[in-house]
N, C-alpha and C positions, 0 to 999 in steps of 0.2 A: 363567434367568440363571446358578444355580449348576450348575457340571457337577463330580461326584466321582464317585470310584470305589467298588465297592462297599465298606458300613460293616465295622467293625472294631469288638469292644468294645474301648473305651478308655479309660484311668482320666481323660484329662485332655478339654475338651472345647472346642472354638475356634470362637469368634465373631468374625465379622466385617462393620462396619458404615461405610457412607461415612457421613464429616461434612460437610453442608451447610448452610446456613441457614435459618432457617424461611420461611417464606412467609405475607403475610397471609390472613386467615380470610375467606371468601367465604361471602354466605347468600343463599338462594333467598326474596325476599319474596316476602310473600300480602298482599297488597292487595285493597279494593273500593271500589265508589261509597257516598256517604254513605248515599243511597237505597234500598241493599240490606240487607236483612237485617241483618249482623252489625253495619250502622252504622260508626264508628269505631273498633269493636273490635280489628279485626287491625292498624291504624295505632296504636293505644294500646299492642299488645303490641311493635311492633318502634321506640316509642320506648326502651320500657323494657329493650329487650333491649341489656345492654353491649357486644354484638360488633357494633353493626351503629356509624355514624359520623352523632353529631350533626348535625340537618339537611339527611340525607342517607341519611334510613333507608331507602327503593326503591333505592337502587343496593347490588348484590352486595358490593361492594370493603368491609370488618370494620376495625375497629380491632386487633382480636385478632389476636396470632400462633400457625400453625398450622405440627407439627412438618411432617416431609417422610413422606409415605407411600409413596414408592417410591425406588428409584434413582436418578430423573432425567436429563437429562442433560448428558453431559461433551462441551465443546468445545474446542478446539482452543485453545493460548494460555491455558488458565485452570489453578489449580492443584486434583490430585487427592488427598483427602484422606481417609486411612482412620482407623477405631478398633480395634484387633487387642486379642482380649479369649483369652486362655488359663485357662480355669477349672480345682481341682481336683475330680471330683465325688465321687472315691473317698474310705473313710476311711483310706487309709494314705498314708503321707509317699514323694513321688516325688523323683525325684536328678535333677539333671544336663538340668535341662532346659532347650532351645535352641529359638529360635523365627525363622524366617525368613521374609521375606515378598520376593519377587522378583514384576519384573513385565514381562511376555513380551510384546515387540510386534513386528510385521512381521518388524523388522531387526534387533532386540536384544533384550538379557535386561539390567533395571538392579538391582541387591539396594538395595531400601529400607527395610533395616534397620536403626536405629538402633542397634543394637550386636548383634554380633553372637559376643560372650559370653557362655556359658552360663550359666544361675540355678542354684547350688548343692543346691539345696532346694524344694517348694511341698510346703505344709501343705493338708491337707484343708479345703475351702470359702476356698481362698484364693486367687489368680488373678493372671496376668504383664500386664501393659498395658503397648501401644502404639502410638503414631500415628506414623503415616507420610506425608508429603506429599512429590506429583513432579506439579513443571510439566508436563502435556502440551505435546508438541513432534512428537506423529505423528498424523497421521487413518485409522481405521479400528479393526481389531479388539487390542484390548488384555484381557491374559489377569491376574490378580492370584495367585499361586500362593503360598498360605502352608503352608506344613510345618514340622510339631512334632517332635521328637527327643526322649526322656526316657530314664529308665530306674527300673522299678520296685524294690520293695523286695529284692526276690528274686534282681535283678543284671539283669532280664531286659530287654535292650534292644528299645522299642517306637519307629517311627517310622510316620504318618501325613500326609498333605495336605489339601490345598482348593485347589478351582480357582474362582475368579470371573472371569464374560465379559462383557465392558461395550464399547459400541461411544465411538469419539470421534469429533464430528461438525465439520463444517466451519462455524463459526459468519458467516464474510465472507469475501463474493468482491471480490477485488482486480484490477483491471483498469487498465494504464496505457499513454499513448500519448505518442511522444514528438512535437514540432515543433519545426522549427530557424528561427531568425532569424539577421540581424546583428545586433549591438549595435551597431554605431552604422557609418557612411558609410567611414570611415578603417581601419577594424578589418578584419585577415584572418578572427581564430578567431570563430568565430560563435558564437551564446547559445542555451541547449537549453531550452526550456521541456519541463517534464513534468507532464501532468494524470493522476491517478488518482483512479480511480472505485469510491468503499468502496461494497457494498450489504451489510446486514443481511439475512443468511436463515434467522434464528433467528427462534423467534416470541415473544419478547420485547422490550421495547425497551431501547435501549443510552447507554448516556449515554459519549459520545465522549471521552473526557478528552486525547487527546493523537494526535495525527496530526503525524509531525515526516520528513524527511529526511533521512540521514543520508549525507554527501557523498562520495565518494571522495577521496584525496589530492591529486585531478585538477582538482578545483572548488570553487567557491564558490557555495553557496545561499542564495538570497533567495526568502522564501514570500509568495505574493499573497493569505493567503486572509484578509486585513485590511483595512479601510478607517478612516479618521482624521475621526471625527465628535465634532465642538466638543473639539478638540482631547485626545480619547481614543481609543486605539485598540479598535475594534469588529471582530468576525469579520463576515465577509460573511455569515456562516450566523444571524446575530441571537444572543440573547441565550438561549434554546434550543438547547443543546448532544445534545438526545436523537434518535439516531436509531432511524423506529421499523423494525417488521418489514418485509421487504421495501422497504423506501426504500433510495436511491442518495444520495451527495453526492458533487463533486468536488472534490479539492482540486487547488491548480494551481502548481508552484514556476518558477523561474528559476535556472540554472546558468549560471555564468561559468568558462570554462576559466582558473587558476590561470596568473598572469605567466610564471612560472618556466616551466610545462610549454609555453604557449603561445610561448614564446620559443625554447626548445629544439627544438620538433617544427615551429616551424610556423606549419602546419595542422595538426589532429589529423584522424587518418587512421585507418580502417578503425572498428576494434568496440573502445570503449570503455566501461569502468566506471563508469556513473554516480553509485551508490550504495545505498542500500536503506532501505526504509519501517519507519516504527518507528511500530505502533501498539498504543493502550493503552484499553480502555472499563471501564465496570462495570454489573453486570445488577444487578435486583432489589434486593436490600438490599446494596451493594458489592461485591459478587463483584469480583476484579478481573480484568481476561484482557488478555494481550499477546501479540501478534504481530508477528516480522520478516519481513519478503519477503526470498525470498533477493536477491542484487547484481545490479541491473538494469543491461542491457546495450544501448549506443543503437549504432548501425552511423551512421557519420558518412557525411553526403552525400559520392556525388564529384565530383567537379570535372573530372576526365580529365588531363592535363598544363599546360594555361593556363587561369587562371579570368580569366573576364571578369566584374566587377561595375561597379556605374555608383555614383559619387561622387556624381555631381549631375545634374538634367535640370528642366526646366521644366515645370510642370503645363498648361500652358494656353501656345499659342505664334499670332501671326498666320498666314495665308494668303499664301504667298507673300512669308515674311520672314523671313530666317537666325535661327537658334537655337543656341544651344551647348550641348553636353554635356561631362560629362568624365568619361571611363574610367578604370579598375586593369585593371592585368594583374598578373596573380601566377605565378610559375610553379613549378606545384605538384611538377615531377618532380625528380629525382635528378642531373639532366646540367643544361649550358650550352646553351640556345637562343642562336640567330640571326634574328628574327625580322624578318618584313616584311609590312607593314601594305597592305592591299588593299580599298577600299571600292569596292562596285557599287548600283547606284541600284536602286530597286523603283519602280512606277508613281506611288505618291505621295509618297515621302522620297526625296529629291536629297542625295547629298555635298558639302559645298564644300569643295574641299582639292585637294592631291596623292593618287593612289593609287599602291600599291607601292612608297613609301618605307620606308626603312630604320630599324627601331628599334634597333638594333645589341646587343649581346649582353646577356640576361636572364640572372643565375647562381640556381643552384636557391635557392627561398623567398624569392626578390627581387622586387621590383613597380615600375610604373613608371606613371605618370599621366600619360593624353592628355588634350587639350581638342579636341574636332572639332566642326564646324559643318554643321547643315544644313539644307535649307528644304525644306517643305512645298507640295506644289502640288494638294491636295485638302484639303476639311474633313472634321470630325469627328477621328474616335475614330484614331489612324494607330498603327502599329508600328511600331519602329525596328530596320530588319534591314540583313541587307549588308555585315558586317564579315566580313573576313576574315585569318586571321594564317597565315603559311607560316612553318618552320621550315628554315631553308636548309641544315643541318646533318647534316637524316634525309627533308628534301626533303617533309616533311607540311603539309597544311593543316587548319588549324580553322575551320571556320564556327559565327557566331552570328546568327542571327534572332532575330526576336520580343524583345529586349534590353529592351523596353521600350513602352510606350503615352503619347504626347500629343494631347492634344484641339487641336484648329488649329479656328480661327474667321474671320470674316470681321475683315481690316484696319477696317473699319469702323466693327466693334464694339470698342466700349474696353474696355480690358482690366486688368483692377484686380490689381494687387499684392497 
């Protein structure tokens, strides 16, 4: 772990130790059958033993806290916290002594010095204390490089280092997917649900304290990961908040594009800012650790130049009996359409109407609502295809198939509301 260079005598001598928390005391029981030999013996001694937990002397897990006998380790999001200990061990009086402690990662060098003033004086057996804490905020190899500067009695200016190498490890994988809906039948801007999927790849377990959303200026967030039992609200996750090693949870929100922007734009169009995830656990005996995802980015559906969405349709329609739908057209581009309306029959959905009538001109982010009719001359499961819109303007057409699915039944059978 520690890499220096070769020693130096030195009158002053530097210690340095991470501060962690203890961890409870673990013991290895000796148990037997009554029937053996030692009888209740070794169950008698690990009543009596204070470290082990009333009523529960065969299990490892101690009442007792034990310090930390290693390093351990550092994860991402949690904070790093050293002890910088400067001893005199000489008998003469040292001058002018400066202590710095920097810490070397990937991309940067940060000084976590607490001052970085020099001590006038240090009297023999007498010693500079310092503690230093820094958020991890990088994964990988992180260097601790502390260096002493003095000057002994004789003028003679002495400097020295330390280097300490400690890895930071990636404590959860975040995984998130986006899906687009409508919000509702009327509505252009559509609603972005986003599911992300924490897993714990520490081998610890974590107690979740806070998994939240943080929105862009673009949206508004609403979180599902609640339900409203006897008039409390409950996490879907129960009343166990700990996730352990290797387990997944999802959490799943809801984004509403903002009046304003959806008024202004639209549609929102291309690759937008969603927002970013703001979580927070703690290990062991509180540790705390927090992490941001950086700003999640959703590429919005396209539409191409006219959307077609359907208002209304009926789930369930007779055999050979007119039906009505009603259409939106929006049109999503930049210019003035002249559009003209074209329906063609497929083997089992009939138009009833006029085709190649004139919708007359669409201005950009404008919509307009059809009601068309049509009937069915096969049962089951049918699609609704066959529309067609020409723009008389740039002399293009759009086709839309497959718009939709109703189930057609026999006249016969009634058909319930």
């Amino acid at each position: 772990m520690e890499v220096n260079p070769p020693k130096q005598e030195h009158l002053l001598a530097l210690k340095v130790m991470r501060l962690t928390k203890p961890t409870l005391f673990t013991n290895i029981p000796v148990t037997c059958e009554e029937k053996d030999l030692p009888g209740d013996l070794f169950n008698q001694l690990m009543r009596d033993d204070p470290s082990t937990v009333n009523g529960a002397e065969i299990l490892m897990l101690g009442e007792m806290l034990t310090l930390p006998q290693n390093f351990g380790n550092i994860f991402l999001g949690e904070t790093f916290s050293s002890y910088i200990s400067v001893h005199n061990d000489s008998n003469q009086v040292v001058k002018d002594i400066l202590v710095k402690a920097d810490l070397q990662t990937s991309s940067q060098r940060l000084n976590l010095s607490a001052s970085n003033a020099a001590v006038a004086e240090l009297k023999p057996d007498c010693c500079i204390d310092d503690v230093i804490h820094h958020e991890v905020k990088e994964i990988g190899t992180h260097i601790l490089v502390c260096a002493v500067s003095y000057t002994t009695q004789g003028g003679e200016k002495m400097y020295f280092r330390k280097f300490f190498k400690f890895q930071v490890l990636k404590p959860l994988d975040v995984k998130t997917k986006f899906y687009n809906a409508e919000s509702d039948l009327s509505s252009v801007t559509d609603e972005v649900f986003l599911e992300a999927q924490i897993q714990n790849i520490t081998t610890s377990p974590m107690f979740m304290e806070k998994v939240s959303l943080e929105p862009s200026i673009m949206y508004n967030v609403a979180e599902l990961n609640s339900v409203n039992q006897a008039g409390e609200c409950v996490t879907t996750f129960g009343s166990r908040t700990y996730l352990q090693p290797m387990d997944t949870r999802q959490y799943l929100y809801c984004l509403k594009p903002k009046k304003e922007f959806a008024e202004k734009a639209g549609i929102i169009k291309g690759v937008t800012v969603i927002g970013k995830l703001d979580i927070v656990w703690k290990t062991n005996l509180g540790e705390r650790g927090r992490l941001q995802t950086s700003q999640l980015q959703r590429m919005a559906p396209g539409y191409g130049d006219v959307r077609l969405s359907l208002e209304a349709i009926p789930d369930t329609v007779n055999l050979e009996e007119p039906f009505h739908i009603t259409c939106k057209i929006t049109n999503c581009s930049e210019r003035t359409m002249d559009l003209v309306l074209e329906m063609c029959n497929t083997n089992s959905i009939h138009w009833c109407g006029i085709s190649g009538r004139q919708l007359g001109k669409l201005h950009p982010s404008s919509s307009l609502c059809l009601a068309l009719t049509l009937l069915s001359s096969v049962q089951g499961l049918q699609s609704v295809s066959g529309l067609r819109l020409t723009d008389t303007f740039l002399k293009r057409t759009y086709e839309y198939d497959d718009i939709a699915q109703v189930c057609v039944v026999s006249s016969a059978i009634k058909v319930e509301s």
